[in-house]
C-alpha angles and dihedrals in degrees: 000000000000110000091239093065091049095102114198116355111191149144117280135181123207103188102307102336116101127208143130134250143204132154100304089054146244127345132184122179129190093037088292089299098094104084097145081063092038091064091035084053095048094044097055099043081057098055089042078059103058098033090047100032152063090303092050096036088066090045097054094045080049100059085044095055083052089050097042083054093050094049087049080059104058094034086060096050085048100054087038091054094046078041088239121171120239118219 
């Protein structure tokens, strides 16, 4: 499943038991004890989120917008400097 169809990934408790869930469910490792894991879990998934999906996907086509300009730009001073015309 890609992570930015994931939805909401967060912490959840079942009666003692301590563990985090997302689209695909509820998971619990460490048996529901490891709550320390269970936060380092949910925070990276997190961060995966925003750098793979839809959040990440816009900053990448973004930068590339930037570059694509940049290149126009030195595309144009070439062309001006071989007196080119543009069409």
């Amino acid at each position: 499943m890609p992570y930015g169809e994931l939805g909401h990934v967060g912490k959840s408790n079942c009666c003692c038991c301590v563990g985090f869930s997302s689209a695909f469910g509820p998971v619990t490792p460490g048996c529901g004890c490891e709550e320390a894991l269970v936060m380092e879990i949910v925070e990276d998934m997190k961060q995966r989120q925003q750098g793979r999906g839809d959040q990440g996907q816009i900053q990448r086509q973004e930068a590339m917008m930037e570059e694509i300009e940049t290149i126009n730009t030195k595309l144009d001073a070439i062309m001006d400097h071989l007196k080119m015309e543009r069409s």
